[in-house]
C-alpha positions as CSV (number, residue, x, y, z in Angstrom):
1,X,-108.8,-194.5,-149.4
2,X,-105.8,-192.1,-150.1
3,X,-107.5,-191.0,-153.8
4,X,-110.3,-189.4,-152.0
5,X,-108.5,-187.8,-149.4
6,X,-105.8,-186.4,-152.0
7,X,-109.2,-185.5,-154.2
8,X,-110.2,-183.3,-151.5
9,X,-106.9,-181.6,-150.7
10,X,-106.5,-181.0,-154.8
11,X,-109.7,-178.7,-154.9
12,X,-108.7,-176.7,-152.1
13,X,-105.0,-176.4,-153.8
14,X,-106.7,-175.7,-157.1
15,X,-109.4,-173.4,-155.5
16,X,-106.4,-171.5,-154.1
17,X,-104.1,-172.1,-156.6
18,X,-101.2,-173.8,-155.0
19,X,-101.2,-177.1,-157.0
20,X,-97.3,-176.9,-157.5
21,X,-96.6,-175.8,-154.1
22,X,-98.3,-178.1,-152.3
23,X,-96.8,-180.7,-154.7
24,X,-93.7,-179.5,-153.4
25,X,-94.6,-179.6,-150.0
26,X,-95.8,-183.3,-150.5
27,X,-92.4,-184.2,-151.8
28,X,-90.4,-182.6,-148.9
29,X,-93.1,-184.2,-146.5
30,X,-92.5,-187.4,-148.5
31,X,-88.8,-187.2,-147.9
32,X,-88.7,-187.0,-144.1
33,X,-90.6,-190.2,-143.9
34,X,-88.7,-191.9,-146.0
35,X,-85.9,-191.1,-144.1
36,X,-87.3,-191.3,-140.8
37,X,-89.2,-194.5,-140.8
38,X,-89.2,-194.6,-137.4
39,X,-91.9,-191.2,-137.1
40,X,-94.2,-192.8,-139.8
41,X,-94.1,-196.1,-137.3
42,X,-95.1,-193.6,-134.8
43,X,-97.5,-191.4,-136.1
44,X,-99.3,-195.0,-137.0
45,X,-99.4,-196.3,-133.3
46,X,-103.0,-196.1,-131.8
47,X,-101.1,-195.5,-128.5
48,X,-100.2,-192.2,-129.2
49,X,-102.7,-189.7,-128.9
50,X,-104.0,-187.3,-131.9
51,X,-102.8,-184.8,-130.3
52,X,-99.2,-185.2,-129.8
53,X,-99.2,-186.6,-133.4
54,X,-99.9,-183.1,-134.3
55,X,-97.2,-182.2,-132.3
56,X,-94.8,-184.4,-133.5
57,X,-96.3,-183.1,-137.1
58,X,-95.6,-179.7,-136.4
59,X,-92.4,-180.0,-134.8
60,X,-90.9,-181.9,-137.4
61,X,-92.4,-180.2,-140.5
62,X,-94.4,-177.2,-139.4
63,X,-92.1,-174.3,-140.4
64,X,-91.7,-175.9,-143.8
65,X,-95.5,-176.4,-144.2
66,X,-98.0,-173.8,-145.9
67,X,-101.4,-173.6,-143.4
68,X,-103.2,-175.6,-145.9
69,X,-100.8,-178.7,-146.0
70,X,-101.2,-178.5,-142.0
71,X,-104.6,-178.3,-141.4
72,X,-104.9,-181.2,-144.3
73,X,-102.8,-183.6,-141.8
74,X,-104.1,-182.6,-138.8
75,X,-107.5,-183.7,-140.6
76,X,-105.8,-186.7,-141.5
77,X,-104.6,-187.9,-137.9
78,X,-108.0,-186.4,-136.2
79,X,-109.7,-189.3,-138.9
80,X,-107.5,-191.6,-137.8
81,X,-105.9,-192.3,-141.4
82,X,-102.0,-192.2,-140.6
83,X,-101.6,-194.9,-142.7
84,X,-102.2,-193.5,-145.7
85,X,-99.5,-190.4,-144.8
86,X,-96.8,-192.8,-146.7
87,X,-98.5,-192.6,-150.1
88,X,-99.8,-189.3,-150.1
89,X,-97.0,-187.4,-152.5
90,X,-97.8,-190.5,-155.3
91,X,-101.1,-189.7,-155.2
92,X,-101.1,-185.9,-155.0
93,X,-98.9,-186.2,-158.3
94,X,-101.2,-188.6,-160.0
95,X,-104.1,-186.0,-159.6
96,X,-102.4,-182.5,-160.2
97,X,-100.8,-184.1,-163.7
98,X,-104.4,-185.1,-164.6
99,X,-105.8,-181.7,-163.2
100,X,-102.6,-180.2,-165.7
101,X,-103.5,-182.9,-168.4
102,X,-100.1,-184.3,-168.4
103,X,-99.8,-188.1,-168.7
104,X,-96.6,-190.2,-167.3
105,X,-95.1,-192.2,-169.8
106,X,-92.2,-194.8,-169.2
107,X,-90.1,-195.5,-172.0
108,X,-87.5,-198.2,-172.1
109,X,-85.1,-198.8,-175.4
110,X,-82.5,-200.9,-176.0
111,X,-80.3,-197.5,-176.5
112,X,-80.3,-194.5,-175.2
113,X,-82.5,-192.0,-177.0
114,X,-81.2,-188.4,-177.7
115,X,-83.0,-185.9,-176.9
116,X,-84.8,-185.3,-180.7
117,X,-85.8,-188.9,-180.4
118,X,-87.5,-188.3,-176.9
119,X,-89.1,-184.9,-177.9
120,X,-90.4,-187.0,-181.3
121,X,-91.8,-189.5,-179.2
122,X,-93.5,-187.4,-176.3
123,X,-94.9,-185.3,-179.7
124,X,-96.5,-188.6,-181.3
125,X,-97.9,-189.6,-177.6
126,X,-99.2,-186.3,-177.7
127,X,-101.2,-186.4,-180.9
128,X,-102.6,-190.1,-180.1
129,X,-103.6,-189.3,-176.5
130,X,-104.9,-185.9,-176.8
131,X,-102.6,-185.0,-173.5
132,X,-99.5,-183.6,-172.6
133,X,-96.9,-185.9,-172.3
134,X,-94.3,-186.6,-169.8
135,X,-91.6,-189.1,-171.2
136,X,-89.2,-190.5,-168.2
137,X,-87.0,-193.0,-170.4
138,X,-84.3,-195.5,-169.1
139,X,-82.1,-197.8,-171.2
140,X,-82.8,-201.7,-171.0
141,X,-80.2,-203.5,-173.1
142,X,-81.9,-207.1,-172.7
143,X,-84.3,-205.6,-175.2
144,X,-82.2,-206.1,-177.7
145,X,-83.9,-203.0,-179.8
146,X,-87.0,-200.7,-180.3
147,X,-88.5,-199.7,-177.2
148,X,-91.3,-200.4,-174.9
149,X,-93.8,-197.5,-173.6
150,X,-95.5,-197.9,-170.2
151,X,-98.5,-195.2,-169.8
152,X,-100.8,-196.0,-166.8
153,X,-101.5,-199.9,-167.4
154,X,-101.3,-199.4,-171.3
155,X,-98.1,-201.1,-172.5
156,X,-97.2,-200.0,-175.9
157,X,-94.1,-202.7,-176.7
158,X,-91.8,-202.2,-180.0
159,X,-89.1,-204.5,-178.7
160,X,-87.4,-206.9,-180.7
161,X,-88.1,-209.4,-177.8
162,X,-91.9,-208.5,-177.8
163,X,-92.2,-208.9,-181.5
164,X,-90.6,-212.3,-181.5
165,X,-92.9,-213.7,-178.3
166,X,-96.0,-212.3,-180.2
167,X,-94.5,-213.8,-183.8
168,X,-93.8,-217.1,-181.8
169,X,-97.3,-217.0,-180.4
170,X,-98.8,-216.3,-183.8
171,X,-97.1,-219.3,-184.9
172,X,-98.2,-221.8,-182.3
173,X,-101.6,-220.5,-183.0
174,X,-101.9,-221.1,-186.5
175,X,-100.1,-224.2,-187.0
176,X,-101.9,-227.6,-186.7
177,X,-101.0,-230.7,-185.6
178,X,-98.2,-232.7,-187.9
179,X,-99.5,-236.1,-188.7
180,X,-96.9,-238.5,-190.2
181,X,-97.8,-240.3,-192.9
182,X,-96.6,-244.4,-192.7
């Protein structure tokens, strides 16, 4: 339900170029509910009339809000769709980075990789993919070496640990039952 909201609200952002800022916007929006879990609760109740969840909207956002992000959640609670106000920012920055042709990649290693190593990586990406690559990388010790590269539900996995489970596998595979001989 949320992708085709967000759909909508990226072609008017595109049409009026203000991807980035309304990403922005998103994220700030996205803050205040995180924080205020309370406002989310109530902009969700049925009790509370559309309009004075506008109101609420407005008087907690409004001045930070361009006149496309507010008509977009006013549209939102006049649909009755509050609930999807929570994962709105995700979404919106799933769809501008494919409108950009960027693709999220996370990367775990079992050291931390300097910033050549990432730049090499994100380049290779690049060249297999066809898109611009976004690396976010974090350090996993357990993995005991290589590294492991998450993009979308693709796992790419160079680990030590992942190379021993499929070896192990392989092995249970191929082998055939010992018969003892008497």
């Amino acid at each position: 339900m949320t992708k085709r909201y967000v759909q909508g609200l990226i072609q008017v952002a595109s049409d009026a170029q203000c991807v980035d800022q309304l990403e922005q916007e998103l994220g700030f929006v996205d803050n205040v509910f995180t924080q205020n879990p309370n406002l989310l609760a109530l902009l969700s109740r049925p009790t509370v009339s559309r309009p004075r969840k506008k109101e609420l909207i407005n008087a907690v956002l409004g001045a930070n809000l361009s006149p496309v992000l507010r008509r977009f959640l006013d549209y939102v609670v006049d649909k009755k769709r509050e609930n999807i106000l929570s994962h709105l920012y995700e979404q919106y920055k799933k769809e501008a980075d494919e409108l950009r042709g960027i693709v999220r990649a996370q990367v775990r290693s079992a050291t931390a990789l300097s910033s050549q190593q990432q730049e090499r990586l994100a380049h290779a990406l690049e060249g297999v993919l066809g898109k611009r690559v976004a690396c976010t990388c974090e350090t996993d010790r357990a993995l005991l070496g290589g590294l492991q590269v998450v993009i979308g539900t693709y796992i790419i996995d160079g680990t030590v640990i992942g190379r021993l489970s499929r070896l192990h596998k392989h092995l249970l595979e191929q082998s055939s039952p010992v018969q003892t001989v008497a």
